[in-house]
Structure formats: C-alpha cells, structure tokens
C-alpha positions as CSV (number, residue, x, y, z in Angstrom):
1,X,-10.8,-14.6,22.4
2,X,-13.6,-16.6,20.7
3,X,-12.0,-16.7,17.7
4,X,-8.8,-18.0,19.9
5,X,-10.7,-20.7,21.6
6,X,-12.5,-21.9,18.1
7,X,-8.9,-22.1,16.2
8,X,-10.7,-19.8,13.4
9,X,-7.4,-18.5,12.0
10,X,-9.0,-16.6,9.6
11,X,-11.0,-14.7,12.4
12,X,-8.4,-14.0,14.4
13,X,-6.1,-12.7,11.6
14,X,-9.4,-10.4,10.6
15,X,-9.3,-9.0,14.3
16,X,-5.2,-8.5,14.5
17,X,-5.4,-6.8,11.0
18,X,-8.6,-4.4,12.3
19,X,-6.3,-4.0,15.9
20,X,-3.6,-3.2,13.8
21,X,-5.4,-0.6,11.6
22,X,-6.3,1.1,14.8
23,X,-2.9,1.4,16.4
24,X,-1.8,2.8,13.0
25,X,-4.3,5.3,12.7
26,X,-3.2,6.5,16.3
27,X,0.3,6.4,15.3
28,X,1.9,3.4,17.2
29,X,3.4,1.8,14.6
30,X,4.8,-0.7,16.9
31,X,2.0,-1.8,18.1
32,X,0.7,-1.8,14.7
33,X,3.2,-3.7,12.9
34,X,3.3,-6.6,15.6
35,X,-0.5,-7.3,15.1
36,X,0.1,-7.0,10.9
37,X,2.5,-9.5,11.1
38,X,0.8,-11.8,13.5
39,X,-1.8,-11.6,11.1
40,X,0.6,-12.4,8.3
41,X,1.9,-15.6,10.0
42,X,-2.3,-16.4,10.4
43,X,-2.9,-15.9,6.5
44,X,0.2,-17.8,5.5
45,X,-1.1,-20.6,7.1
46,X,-4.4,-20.6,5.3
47,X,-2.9,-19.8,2.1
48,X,-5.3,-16.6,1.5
49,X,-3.4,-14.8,-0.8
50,X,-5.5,-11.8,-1.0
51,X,-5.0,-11.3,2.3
52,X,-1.8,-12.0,2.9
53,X,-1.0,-9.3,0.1
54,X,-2.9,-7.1,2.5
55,X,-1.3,-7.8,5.4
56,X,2.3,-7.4,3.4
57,X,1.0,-4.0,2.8
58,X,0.2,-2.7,6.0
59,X,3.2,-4.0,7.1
60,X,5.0,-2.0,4.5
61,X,2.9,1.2,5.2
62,X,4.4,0.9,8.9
63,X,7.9,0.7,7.7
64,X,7.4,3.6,5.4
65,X,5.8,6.0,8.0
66,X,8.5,4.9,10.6
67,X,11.6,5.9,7.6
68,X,12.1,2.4,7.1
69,X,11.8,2.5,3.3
70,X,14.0,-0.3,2.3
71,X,12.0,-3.0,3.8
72,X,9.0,-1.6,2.7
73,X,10.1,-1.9,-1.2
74,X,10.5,-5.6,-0.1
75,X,6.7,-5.8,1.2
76,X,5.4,-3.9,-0.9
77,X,7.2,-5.1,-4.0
78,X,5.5,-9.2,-2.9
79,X,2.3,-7.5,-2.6
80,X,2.3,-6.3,-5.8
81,X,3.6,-9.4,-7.0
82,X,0.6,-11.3,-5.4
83,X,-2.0,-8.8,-6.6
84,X,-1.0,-8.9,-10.2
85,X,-0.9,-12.6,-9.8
86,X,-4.4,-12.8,-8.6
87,X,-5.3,-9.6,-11.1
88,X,-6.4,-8.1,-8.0
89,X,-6.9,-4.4,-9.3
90,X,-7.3,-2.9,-5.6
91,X,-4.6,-4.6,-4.5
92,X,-2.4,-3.2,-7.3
93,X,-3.4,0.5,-6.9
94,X,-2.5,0.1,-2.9
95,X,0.6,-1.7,-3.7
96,X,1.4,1.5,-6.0
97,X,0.6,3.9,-3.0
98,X,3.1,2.2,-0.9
99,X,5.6,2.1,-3.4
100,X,5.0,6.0,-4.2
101,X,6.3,6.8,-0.4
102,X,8.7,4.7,-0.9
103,X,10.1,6.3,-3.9
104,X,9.3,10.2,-2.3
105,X,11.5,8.9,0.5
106,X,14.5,8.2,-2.3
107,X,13.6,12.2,-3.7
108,X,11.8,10.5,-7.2
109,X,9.4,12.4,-6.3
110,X,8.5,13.6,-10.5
111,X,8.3,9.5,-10.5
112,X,6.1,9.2,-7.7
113,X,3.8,12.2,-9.4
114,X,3.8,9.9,-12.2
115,X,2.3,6.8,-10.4
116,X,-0.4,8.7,-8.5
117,X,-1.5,9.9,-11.6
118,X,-1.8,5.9,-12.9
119,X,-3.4,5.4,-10.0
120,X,-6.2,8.1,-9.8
121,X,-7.2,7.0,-13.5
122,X,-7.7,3.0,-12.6
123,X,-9.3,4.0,-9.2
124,X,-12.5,5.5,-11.2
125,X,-13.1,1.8,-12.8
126,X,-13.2,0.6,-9.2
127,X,-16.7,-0.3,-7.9
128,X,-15.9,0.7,-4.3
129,X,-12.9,2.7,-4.9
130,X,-9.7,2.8,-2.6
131,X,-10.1,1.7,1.0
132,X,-9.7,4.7,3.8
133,X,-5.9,4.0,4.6
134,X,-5.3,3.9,1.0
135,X,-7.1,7.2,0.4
136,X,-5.4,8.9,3.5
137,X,-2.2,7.6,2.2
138,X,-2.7,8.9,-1.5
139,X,-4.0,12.6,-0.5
140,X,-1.0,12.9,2.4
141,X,1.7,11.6,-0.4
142,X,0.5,14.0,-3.1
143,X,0.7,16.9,-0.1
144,X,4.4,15.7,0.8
145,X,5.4,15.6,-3.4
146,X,3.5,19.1,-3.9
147,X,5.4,20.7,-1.1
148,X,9.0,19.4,-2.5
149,X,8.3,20.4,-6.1
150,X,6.4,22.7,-7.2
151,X,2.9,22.5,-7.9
152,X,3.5,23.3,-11.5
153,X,5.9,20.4,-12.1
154,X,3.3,17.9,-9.9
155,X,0.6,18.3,-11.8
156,X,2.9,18.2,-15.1
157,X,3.9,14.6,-13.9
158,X,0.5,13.5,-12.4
159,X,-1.1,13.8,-15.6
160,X,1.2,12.0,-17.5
161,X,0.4,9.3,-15.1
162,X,-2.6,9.4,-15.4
163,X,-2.2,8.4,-19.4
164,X,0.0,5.3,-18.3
165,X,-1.7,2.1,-18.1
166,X,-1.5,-0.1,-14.5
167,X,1.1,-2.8,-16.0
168,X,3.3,0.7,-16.8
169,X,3.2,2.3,-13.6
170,X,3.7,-1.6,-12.5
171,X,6.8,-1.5,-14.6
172,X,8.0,2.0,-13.5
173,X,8.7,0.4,-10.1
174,X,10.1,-3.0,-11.1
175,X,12.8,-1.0,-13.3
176,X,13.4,0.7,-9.8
C-alpha cells in the first residue's frame, strides 16, 4: 500500500514479484501468474530490463508447471533474449532452466540432459549461484529427465553439457 500511495513502481513490482513467488511455491499458479504479470506491466514501464527478464521468467515457470509449454518457449525465449543482451549470466542459466522443462515437456529429454549439464558448469563461476526457484527447478527437472531415461543415458548427456559453452546451449534452444 505504501508503495501504492507513493507511485514507486519499482516497489510495488518488487512486492507483486515476492507475492507472486509465494503463491507459486504453494502451488497457485493463478494467483501467481496474475501478480508476475502485473509486475511485468510495472517493469515495462520503467524500462528495467533485468527485471523485466525476470518477471518473463516466472511467468514462464507458471505456464510450464501448469502444461502450458508453448507460451512458456515464448517467455522464456525473450528472457533469454534480454539476458544475453544485457550479458546477464544469471539470467541466462535461469532462462536455460525454463527452457529445459519446456523441452522435457516435448520428450527431448537427451537435449534437455544436455543443457543442465551447460548449466551446472557456468553456475560454479557464479558468485552467488542460482537463486532458490532456480535451484528447485534444476534438481526437480533433472529427477523428472532421470525417471524417463535411464540414469545411465542422463548422465551420458549431462556431461556432455557440461563441455558446451553458454552461447551453445543458448544455440541448442534457438535451433529449437
């Protein structure tokens, strides 16, 4: 409400995004998504790019865990646009995540292996590593792929990620 009455968009779209986060952890994603895109509309207008990528994230991360994996190659696939534009290495690796459900959703699953491997190297040259949704996200992804192929073929594929640079796991999903 302060926030509200002061006009600090940038406030308020910090407290829909933490709202947001909390309706997602509890699993109502429609409660979620509405404050994520509120909070989109908010860093739109203040042309914050770095959180707007954010905000297209979560957005996508809602339309993934609700089967809607269609539109969340669209928000996931600006994010990643934004983050690469802004060299944003954080918001690369959690632009991959998303796009790894997307693509275990489509059964490229050996892909998907390959991405989370990319993405496990580059998070060890991040000084606070991956944010706690990311990391959730990445451990329950790497569960779903393990259970669908076997283990064996996983970690085959994982570890070639892991030799892949971030602009060719970045590539990997714009040949998609």
């Amino acid at each position: 409400t302060l926030f509200r009455e002061s006009g600090n968009k940038n406030g308020i779209a910090n407290s829909l995004r933490g709202i947001g986060n909390v309706a997602f952890f509890l699993s109502e994603f429609t409660e979620a998504k509405k404050h994520f895109e509120e909070s989109l509309e908010l860093r739109r207008e203040t042309g914050d790019n770095e959180n707007i990528a954010e905000a297209l994230r979560s957005i996508g991360n809602v339309l993934s865990e609700t089967g809607n994996h269609l539109q969340a190659h669209k928000f996931y696939k600006e994010a990643l646009g934004l983050s690469l534009e802004m060299k944003n290495k954080s918001g690369i690796l959690s632009s991959l995540i998303g796009f790894t459900m997307v693509l275990s959703s489509d059964n490229h699953f050996l892909q998907a292996s390959q991405i989370l491997g990319s993405v496990e190297t580059a998070i060890n040259t991040l000084s606070n590593g991956l944010g706690k949704i990311d990391q959730i996200l990445k451990e329950k992804i790497a569960k779903e792929i393990q259970i669908k192929v076997n283990e064996k073929e996983f970690s085959k594929y994982f570890e070639e990620g892991k030799k892949m640079t971030l602009d060719e796991a970045c590539q990997m999903i714009f040949d998609f």
